[in-house]
C-alpha positions in Angstrom: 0.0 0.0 0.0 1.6 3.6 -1.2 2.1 5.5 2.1 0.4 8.6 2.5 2.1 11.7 2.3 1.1 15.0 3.5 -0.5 17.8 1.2 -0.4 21.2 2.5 -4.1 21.9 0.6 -5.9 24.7 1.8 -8.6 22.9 3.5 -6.2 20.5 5.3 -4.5 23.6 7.0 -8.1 25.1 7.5 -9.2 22.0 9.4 -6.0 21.6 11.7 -6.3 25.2 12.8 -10.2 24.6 13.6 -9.2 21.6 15.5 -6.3 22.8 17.4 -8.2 26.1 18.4 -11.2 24.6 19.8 -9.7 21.6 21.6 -7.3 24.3 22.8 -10.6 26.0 24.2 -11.2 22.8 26.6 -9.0 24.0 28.6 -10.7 27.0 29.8 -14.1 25.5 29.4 -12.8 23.1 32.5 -11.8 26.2 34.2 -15.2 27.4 33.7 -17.0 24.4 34.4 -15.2 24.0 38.1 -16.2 27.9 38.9 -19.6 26.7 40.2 -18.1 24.8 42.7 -19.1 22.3 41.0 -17.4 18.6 42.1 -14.8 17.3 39.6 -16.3 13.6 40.1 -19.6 14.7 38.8 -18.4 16.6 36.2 -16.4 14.1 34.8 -19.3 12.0 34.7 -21.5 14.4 32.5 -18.5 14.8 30.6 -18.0 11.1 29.4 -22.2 10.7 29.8 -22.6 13.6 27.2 -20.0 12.5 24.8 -21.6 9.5 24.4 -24.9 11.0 23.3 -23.4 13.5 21.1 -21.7 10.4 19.6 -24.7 8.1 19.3 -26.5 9.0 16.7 -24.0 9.0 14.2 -23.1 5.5 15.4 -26.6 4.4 14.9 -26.3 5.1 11.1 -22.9 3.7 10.2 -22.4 0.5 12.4 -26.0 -1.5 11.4 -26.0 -4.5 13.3 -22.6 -3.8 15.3 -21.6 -7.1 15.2 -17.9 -6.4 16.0 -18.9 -5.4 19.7 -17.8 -8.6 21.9 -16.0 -8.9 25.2 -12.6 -8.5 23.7 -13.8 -5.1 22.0 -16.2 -4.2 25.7 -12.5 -4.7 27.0 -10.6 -3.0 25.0 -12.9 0.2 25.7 -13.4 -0.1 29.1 -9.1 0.0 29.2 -8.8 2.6 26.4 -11.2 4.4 28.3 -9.6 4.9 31.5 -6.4 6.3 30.1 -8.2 8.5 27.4 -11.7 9.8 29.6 -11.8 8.3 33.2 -8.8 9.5 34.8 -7.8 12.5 32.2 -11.4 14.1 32.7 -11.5 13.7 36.3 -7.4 15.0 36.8 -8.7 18.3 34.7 -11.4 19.3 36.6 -9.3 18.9 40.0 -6.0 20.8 37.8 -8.8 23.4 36.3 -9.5 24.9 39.7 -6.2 25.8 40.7 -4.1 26.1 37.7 -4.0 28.6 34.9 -5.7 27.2 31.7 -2.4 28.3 29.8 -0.2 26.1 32.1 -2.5 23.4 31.6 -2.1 23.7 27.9 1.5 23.9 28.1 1.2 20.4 29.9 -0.7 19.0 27.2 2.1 20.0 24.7 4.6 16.9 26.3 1.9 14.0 25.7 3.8 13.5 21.6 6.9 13.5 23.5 5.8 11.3 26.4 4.3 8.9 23.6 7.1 8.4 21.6 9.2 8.1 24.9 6.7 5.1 25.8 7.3 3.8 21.9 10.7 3.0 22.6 10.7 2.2 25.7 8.0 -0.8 24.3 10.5 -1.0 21.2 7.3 -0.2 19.3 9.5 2.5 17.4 13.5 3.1 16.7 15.1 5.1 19.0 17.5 8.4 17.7 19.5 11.4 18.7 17.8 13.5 17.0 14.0 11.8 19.1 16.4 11.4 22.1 16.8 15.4 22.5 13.1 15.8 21.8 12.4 14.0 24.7 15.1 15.7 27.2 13.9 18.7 26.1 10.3 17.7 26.7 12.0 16.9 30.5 13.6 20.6 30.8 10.3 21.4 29.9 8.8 20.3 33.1 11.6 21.4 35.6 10.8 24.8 34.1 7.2 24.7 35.2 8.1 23.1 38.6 11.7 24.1 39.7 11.9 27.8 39.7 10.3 29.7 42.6 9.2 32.2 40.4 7.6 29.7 37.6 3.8 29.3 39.0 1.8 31.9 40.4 1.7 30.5 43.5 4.5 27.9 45.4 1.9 25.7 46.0 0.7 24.9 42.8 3.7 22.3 41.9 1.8 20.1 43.8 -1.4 20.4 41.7 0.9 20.7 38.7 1.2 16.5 39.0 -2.4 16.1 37.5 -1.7 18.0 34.2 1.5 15.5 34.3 -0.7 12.8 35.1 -3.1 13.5 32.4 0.1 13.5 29.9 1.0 10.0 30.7 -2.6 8.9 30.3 -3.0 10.7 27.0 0.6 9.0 26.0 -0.3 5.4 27.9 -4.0 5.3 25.6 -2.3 6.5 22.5 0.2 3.6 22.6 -2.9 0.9 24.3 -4.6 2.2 20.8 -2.2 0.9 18.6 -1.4 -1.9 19.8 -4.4 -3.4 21.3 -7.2 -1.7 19.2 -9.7 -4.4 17.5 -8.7 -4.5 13.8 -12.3 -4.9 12.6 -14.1 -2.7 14.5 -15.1 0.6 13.3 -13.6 4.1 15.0 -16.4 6.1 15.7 -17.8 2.5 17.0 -14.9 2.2 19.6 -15.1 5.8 20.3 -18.2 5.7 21.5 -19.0 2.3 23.7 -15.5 4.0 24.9 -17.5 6.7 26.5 -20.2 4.4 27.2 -17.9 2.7 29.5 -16.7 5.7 31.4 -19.6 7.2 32.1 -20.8 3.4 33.5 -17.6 3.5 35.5 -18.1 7.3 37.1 -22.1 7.0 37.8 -21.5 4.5 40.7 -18.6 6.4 42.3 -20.0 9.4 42.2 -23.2 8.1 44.0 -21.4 6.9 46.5 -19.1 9.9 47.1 -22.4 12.1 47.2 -20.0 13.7 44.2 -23.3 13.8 41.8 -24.1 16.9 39.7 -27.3 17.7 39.1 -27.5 20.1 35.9 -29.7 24.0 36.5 -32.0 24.1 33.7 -32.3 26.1 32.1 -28.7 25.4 32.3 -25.9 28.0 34.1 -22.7 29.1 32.7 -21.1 26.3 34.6 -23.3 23.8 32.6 -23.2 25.1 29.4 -19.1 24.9 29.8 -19.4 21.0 30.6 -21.6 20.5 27.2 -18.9 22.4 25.3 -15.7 20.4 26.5 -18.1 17.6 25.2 -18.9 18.9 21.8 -15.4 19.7 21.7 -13.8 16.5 22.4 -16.2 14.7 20.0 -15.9 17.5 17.2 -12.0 16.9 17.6 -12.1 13.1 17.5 -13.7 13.5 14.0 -11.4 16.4 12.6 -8.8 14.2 14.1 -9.9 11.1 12.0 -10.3 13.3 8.7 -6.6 14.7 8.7 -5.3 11.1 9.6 -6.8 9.8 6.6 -6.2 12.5 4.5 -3.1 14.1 4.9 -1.0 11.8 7.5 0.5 11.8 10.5 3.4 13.9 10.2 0.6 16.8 8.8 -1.9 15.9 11.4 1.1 16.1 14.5 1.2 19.9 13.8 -2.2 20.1 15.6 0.0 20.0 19.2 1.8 23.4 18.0 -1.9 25.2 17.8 -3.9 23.6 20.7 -0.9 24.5 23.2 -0.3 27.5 21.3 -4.3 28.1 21.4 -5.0 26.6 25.2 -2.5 29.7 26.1 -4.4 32.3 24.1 -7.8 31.3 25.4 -6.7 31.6 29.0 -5.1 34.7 28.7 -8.5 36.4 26.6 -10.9 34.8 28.9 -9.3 35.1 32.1 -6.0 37.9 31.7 -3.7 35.3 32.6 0.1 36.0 32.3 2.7 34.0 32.8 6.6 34.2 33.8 9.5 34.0 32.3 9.9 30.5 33.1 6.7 29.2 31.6 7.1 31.4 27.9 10.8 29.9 28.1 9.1 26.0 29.1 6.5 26.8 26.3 9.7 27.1 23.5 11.1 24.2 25.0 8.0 21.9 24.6 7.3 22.9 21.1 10.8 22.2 19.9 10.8 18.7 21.8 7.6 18.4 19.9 9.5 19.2 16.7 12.3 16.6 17.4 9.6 13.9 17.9 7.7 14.3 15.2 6.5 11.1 13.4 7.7 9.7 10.1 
């Protein structure tokens, strides 16, 4: 099979600057979300509970019969799941009410690095000195967010700062679970959405037992109306994610990290004035250059 190669067309370049801005948004639409006082428990169950419906319809149409769903592919979800919904959702909402959306973004930026770290470390890929500096630089990256005194608005935040982290490895831990272990027959959107399915299932129970349940205002409140757009986010990217995959490769498609870091900063400083030091503009540079050493083939 001819490999794809990438094709800087207008609408390719179009799509990965929609996507990157408005999963760069997420980020502040956490923040937002979490203002209420809202638990992060239950919102990270509406989260996965209203992906799933935004998803479902769509499934419905395309899958027929679904006869690809077994216990190997119920499984594989319920796995891919915890390292791509479960845990990343809930580690946002508990990051989103003490960090800065922009050094939340700037987290996000180290999950290709972390991934292609993981890849070699599983011998899934060839290791090089040219991927090797990517990833130290993706590590300088992080002791510039948490060593310096002066790096987070507050002293106290390196502690917090391990969920954004945590959500890295989970991001880099799912994308590496996806190609290894995904079901070779089963459709994407399928997956994607039994994935969320799953989640939700998993979040229900322990929010009813930590009394962490969020009931929804209607009509709803600003808090609310945040949750349903990480949701339509997340799903809109999935898709736009899918289309520049198919279309224009990976190598193309990898740019997308440059504009939702790039874009998760932008949105926090228009929505909320945030500014940053020296040490996190300098971290920033640092990341995106790892980024650039890692790139795929």
């Amino acid at each position: 099979m001819a490999k794809i190669q990438p094709k800087a067309h207008p609408l390719y370049w179009a799509v990965l600057l929609l996507s990157g801005v408005t999963f760069g948004a997420s980020f502040s639409l956490f923040k937002i979300a979490t203002g209420a006082g809202n638990d992060p428990l239950g919102l990270a169950f509406w989260y996965a509970a209203l992906s799933a419906v935004l998803l479902a319809p769509l499934s419905m149409q395309t899958e027929g019969r679904w006869r690809w769903l077994n216990r190997s592919a119920l499984n594989f979800c319920f796995i891919w799941g915890l390292f791509s919904t479960t845990l990343p959702s809930v580690f946002f909402f508990y990051a989103a009410r003490e960090l800065p959306a922009g050094i939340i973004a700037l987290a996000i930026a180290l999950v290709p690095i972390a991934t292609f770290a993981g890849a070699i470390w599983l011998k899934h890929d060839q290791p090089s000195l040219k991927r090797c500096i990517g990833i130290g630089l993706g590590a300088v990256a992080a002791l510039l967010v948490v060593l310096p005194e002066t790096s987070l608005p507050e002293r106290g935040d390196v502690v917090w700062m391990l969920l954004p982290f945590g959500v890295v490895l989970c991001y880099a831990g799912e994308h590496l679970y996806y190609a290894l272990k995904a079901p070779a027959h089963a459709p994407s959107q399928g997956l994607l959405n039994v994935m969320f399915i799953e989640a939700a299932l998993t979040l229900l129970p322990i929010t009813l037992v930590t009394s962490t349940f969020h009931v929804p205002d209607f009509p709803p409140n600003k808090a609310d109306l945040a949750l349903l757009g990480v949701a339509v986010v997340t799903v809109l990217d999935y898709f736009l994610f899918m289309f520049l995959m198919a279309r224009a490769g990976p190598v193309f498609t990898s740019q997308a990290a440059y504009v939702v870091t790039l874009a998760g900063v932008g949105w926090g400083m228009l929505l909320f004035g945030e500014s940053h030091s020296i040490w996190i503009w300098t971290a920033l540079v640092v990341a995106l250059l790892g980024v650039t050493l890692v790139q795929p083939k």
